[in-house]
N, C-alpha and C positions, 0 to 999 in steps of 0.2 A: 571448625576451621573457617576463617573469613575468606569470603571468594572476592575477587578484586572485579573490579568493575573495567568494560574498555576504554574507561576514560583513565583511569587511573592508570592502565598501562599503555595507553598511548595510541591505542587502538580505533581504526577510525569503525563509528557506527550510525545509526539510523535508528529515529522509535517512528512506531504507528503511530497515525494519527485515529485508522480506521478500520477494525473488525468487522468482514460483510458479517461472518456467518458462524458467532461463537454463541446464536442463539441457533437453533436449526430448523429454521423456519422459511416459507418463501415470504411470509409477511413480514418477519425481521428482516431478510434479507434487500428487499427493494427498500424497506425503510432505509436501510443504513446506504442504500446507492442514493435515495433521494437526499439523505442528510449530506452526502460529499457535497451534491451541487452547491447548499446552502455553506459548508467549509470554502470550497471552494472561492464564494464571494468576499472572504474575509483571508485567504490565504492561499497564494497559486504551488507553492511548495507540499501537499501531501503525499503522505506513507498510506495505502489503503491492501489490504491484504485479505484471502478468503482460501477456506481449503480448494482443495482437488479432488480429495475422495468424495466421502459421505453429502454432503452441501456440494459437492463442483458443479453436476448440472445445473443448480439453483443458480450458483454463482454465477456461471456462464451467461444462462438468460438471460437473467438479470444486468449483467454488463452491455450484452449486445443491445438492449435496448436505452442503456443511461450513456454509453460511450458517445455519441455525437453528444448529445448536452456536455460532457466534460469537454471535449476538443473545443467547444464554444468558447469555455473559460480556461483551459490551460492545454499543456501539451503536458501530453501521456509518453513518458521515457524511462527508460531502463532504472533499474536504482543504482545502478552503479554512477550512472552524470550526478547524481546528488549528493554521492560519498566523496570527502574529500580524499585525495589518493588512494583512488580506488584505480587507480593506472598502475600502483605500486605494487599492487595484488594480483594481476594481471598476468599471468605465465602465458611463453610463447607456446605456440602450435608448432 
């Protein structure tokens, strides 16, 4: 059976542009934080994503210390401001 894509049904979505930690390493991991800077220079709009579990510590550190570099070059927001009608999906409290 062909599965449908969310473009195909109208569905709004988002791709990565960046895997900290689908190697499981801290030397993968600061690589791929050092690589956003360098995306960054070419595109203020990134998808950058990293577990929680197994890699999360990694991920963590590593963030706390690349996060002011990224605020230099863009602002860090929710992924919902980047999805188009993402207001629509939104249930109230």
């Amino acid at each position: 059976m062909r599965q449908l894509k969310a473009e195909e049904l109208s569905i709004p979505y988002l791709e990565n542009n960046i895997f900290f930690d689908h190697v499981y390493t801290e030397q993968h991991i600061y690589k791929q934080a050092s690589r956003l800077i360098e995306e960054l220079d070419e595109d203020k709009s990134l998808i950058a994503i990293g577990h929680v579990g197994i890699t999360g510590d990694k991920v963590v550190t590593a963030l706390k210390s690349y996060i002011p570099e990224y605020q230099k070059q863009a602002d860090i927001v929710p992924l919902s401001l980047l999805l188009p009608g993402a207001q629509l999906l939104e249930s109230p409290l």
